[in-house]
N, C-alpha and C positions, 0 to 999 in steps of 0.2 A: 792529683784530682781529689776534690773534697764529695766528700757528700752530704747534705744536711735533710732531717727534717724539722718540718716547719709545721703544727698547727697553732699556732698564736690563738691564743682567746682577745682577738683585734675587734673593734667594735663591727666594723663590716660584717666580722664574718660571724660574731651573733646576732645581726640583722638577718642576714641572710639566712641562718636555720630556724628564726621564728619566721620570716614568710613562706620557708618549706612547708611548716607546721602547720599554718594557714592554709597554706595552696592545696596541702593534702587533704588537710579535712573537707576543703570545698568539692575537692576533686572526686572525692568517696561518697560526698553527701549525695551530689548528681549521679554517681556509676549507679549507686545503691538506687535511686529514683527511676535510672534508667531501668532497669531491672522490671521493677513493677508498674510500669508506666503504662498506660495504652493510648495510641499504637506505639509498637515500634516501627522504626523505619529503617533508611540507609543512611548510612551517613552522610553528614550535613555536609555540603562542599564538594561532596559527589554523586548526586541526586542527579536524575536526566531533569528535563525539562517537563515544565508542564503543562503542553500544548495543546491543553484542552478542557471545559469545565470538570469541576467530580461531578459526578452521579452518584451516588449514596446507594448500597447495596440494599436490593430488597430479599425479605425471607423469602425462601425457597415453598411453592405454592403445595397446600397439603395434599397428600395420596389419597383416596378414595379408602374406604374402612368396606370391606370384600361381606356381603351379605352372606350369612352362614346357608351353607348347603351349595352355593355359587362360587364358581372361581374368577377368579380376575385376570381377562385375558390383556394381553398388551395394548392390546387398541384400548383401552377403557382406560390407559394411564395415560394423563393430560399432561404432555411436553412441558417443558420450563420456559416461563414468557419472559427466555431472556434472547437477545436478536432475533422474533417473530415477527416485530415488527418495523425494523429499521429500512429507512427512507434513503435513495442512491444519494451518498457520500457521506452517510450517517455510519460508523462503529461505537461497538460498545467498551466504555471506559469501565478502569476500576476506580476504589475512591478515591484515588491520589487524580484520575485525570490520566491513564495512560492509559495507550491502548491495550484492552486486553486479549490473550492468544486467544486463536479459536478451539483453539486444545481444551480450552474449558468450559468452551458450550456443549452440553447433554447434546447427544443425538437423539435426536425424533424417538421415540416411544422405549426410552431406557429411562429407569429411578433416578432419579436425582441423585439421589447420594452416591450413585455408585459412579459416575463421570468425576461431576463437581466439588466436591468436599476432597476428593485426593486432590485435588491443585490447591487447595485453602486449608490454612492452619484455622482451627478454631478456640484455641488452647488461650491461657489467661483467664479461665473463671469467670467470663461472664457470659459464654453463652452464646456468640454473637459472631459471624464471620468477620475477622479479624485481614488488615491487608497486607498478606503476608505469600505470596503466590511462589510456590516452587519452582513455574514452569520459565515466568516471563521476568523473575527479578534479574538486575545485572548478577552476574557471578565476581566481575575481575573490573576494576577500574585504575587509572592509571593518569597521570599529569606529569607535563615536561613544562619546564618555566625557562626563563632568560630571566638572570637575573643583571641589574645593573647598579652597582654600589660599590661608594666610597669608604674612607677610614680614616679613626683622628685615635690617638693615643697621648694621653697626660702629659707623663714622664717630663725631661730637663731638655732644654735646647738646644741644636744641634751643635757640631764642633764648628764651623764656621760661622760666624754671628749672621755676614751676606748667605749663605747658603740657608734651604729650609729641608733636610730630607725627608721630612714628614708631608709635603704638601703635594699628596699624591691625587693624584685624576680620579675620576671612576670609571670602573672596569668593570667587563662581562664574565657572569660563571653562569653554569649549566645546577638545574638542580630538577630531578626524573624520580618520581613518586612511583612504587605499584603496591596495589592492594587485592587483596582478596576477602572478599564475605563468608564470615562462617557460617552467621546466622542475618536477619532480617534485618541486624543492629549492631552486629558484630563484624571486625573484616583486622585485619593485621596487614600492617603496610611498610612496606621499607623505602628509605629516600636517599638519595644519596645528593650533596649539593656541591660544588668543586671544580676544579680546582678557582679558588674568589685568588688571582693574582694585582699588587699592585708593587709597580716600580715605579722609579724617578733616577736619574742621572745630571746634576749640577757642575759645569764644568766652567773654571774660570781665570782668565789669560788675561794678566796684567803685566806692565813694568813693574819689576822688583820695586818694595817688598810686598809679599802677602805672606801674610801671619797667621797660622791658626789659634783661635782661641784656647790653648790649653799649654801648661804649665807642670814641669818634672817635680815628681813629688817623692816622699816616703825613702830617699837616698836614690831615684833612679839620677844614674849621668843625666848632667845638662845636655851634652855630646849624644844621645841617644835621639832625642827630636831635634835636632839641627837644622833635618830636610823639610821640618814644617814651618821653618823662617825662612824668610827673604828670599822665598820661592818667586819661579814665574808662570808655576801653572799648577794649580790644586784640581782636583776631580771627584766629589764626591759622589758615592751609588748605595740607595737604597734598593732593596726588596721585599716582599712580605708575600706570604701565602699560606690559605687558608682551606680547608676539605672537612669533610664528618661525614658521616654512615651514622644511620639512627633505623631501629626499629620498635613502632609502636602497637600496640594494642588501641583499638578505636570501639568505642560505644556513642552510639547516638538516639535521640529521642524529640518528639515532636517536630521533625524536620524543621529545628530553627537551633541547636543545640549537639558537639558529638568534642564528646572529653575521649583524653587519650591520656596514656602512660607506656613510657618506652625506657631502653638503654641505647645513650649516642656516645659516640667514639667522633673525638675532633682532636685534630689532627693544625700547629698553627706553626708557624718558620720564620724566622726575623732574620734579612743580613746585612750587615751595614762595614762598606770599608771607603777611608779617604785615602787620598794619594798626593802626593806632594814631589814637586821637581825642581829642585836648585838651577841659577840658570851653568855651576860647572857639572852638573850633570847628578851630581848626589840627589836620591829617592828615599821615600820613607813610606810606609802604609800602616794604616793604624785599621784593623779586622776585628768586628763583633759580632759576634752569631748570637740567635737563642732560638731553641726547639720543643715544643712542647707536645706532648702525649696526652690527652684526656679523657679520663672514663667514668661516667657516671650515669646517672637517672634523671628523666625527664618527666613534668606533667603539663598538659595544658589543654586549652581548650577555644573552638571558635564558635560565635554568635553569631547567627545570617538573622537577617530581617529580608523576607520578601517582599519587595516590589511592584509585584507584578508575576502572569504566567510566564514570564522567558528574564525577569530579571530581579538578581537580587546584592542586598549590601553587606556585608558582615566585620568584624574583628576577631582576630584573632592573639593568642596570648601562650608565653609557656615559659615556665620555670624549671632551672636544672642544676644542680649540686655535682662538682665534676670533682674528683684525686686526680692530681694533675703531676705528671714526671717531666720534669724540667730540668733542659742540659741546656749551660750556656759556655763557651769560648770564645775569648779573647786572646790579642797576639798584636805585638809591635815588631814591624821590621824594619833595619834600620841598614839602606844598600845592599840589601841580600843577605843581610846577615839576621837572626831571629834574637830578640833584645828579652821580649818573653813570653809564655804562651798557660793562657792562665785557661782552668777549667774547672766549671763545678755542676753541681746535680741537687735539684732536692725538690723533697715530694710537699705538696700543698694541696688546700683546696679553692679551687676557683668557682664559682657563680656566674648563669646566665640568666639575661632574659630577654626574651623576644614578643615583640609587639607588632601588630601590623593590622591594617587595613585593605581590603579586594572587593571586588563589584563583580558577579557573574552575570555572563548574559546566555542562557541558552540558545545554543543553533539549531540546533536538531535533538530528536528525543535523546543522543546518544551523547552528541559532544556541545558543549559550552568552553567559552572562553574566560580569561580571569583576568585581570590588572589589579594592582596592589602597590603600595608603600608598605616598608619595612624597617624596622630598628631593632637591631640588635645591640647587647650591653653584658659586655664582659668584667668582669670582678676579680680580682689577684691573679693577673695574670702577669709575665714576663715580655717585658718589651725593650729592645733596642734604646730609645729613650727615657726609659726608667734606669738603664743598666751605665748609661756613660757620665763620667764626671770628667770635669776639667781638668781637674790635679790626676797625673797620670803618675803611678806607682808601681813599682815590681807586682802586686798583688792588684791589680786594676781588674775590675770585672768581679771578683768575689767576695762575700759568698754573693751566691745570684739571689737577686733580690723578686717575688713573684708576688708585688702588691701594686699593680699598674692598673688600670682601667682602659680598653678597649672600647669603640666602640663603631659600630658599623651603620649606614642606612642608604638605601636605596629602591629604586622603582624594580618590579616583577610584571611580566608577560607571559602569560600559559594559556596552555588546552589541555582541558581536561576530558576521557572519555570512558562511558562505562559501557561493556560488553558482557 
């Protein structure tokens, strides 16, 4: 077993750390903004709906100033003219347009301040009830999606010229969001999206001969792939799968805008073997794996444009810099007997980035639905057909090579709900 590392000063991968450098500054420039923004809100993307006009907060109506030597009895304090005078099927909203608790209408002949300012922040320096409600914001929000997506990777072309084991279907994975708010703008969320599986199995039954396309090389015996000529039935199978855990920190602001910055863990699996059968019965199989381990930092962020009270459209976008531990094996067998079995490991860095577009439409103050397109774009990574060559040698497979490009896209279905 080898082990290599690799950081290459390859042009990609100083591309790639000036758009970090970019991506961060932009990313800081907005958190910082977020900060001193007003208002704050909830984060973009998981906002209830807004099922109903704002109403704009009014000042709270002044106390009567107590004539010296007179006291000021309760009755002589004038109620707050908030729900005094609502109309049957009339409530009172805050300024975002939700409904608001009745926990924070004053009771009949109590001050003001002492009910209504404990359920409103007034903080930010300027003075002004702020829409920031302790009693009625969500606390926890949460989104499960279906996702539905394919895959195509660079690399060299398959061992059978008739066969394709790359030209895989698309396939469903599960990907289940939760969050929680710390503050009016703040919330930390973890996502988990997985397992994305894609196979294919090519099998193919002719009269002798079938040949595969590859050729003994570096001193291997001719006698070693014998059983991949003048076959009567070859069988190729791929595999691939693909999983991450990520958690982020999320800041939002102006309900049209919510950056985030996390660490993801992905987790991605190649495995490819052909099979070949003489028609006096001699077998051979040719086995490729590759495993990858990734751990890095993420940033990104989405744009909503509202639409409308119940709908809206946005993009979304995020860049991530991963150290990737990458083991790959390979192995010929030739009638049962093991011809050779080659193994290697080595650490690199790989590069993501993901783009995508959704449309929410509000159901209820609580839950909305999403649909989406997605494109995901992977950078030095290790694949199955980056890793095979024709000319097959005692040392076939090594060192593992981890400069392949991935990439993924498909359609998303979710509900999202905040409580």
């Amino acid at each position: 077993m080898r082990r290599s590392i690799s950081f290459n000063r390859v042009p990609w991968k100083q591309g790639l750390l000036s758009c970090a450098t970019w991506a961060a500054c932009c990313f800081f420039a907005t958190d910082l903004a977020a900060q001193y923004s007003y208002p704050p809100v909830s984060p973009a993307g998981h906002t209830r709906g807004q099922l109903q006009d704002p109403v704009p907060l009014t000042d709270p109506p002044a106390s009567p100033q107590p004539i010296p030597g007179q006291a000021l009895s309760p009755s002589t304090i004038p109620p707050p003219e908030i729900a005094n005078e609502l109309q049957p099927g009339e409530a009172v909203v805050d300024v975002n347009g939700y409904p608001q608790d009745a926990a924070v209408t004053p009771p009949s002949g109590f001050p003001y301040n002492t009910v209504y300012d404990q359920t409103r922040s007034t903080s930010y320096g300027n003075g002004q009830l702020v829409d920031c409600p302790t009693c009625d914001q969500p606390i926890f929000y949460t989104m499960g999606e279906i996702l539905y997506i394919n895959r195509r990777s660079r690399g060299n072309p398959t061992v059978l010229d008739i066969l394709e084991c790359d030209r895989t279907d698309y396939a469903p994975a599960a990907r289940v969001n939760f969050g929680y708010f710390l503050e009016c703008y703040d919330s930390i969320d973890v996502t988990f999206m997985g397992p994305l599986e894609h196979d294919v199995t090519n099998v193919l039954n002719a009269p002798p001969p079938l040949d595969a396309n590859i050729r003994p090389s570096g001193g291997l015996p001719a006698g070693s792939l014998s059983p991949f000529f003048d076959a009567e039935r070859q069988v190729e199978d791929f595999d691939s799968r693909l999983w991450s855990l990520e958690v982020n920190h999320r800041r939002s602001l102006w309900d049209v805008i919510s950056t985030y910055c996390g660490f993801r863990y992905i987790n991605m699996r190649e495995r490819y073997s052909l099979f070949s059968e003489q028609p006096d019965g001699d077998t051979g199989r040719l086995l490729m794996q590759t495993s990858a381990d990734m751990y890095g930092g993420q940033i990104g962020a989405d744009l909503i444009y509202p639409l409308g009270r119940h709908c809206s459209i946005g993009t979304k976008g995020r860049f991530g810099l991963f150290l990737t531990d990458t083991d790959v094996a390979n192995g010929l067998i030739n009638n049962g007997d093991v011809v050779f079995k080659n193994c290697d490991t080595a650490l690199d860095i790989a590069g993501l980035v993901e783009l995508g577009v959704f449309l929410n439409v509000a159901l209820t103050p609580c839950w909305s639905a999403r649909v989406g397109y997605e494109f995901w774009y992977y950078e030095g990574v290790a694949t199955i057909r980056d890793q095979f060559e024709r000319r097959i040698s005692p040392g076939f497979g090594v060192p593992a090579r981890t400069d392949d490009q991935l990439t993924y896209y498909g359609a998303t279905l979710g509900l999202i709900a905040t409580f």
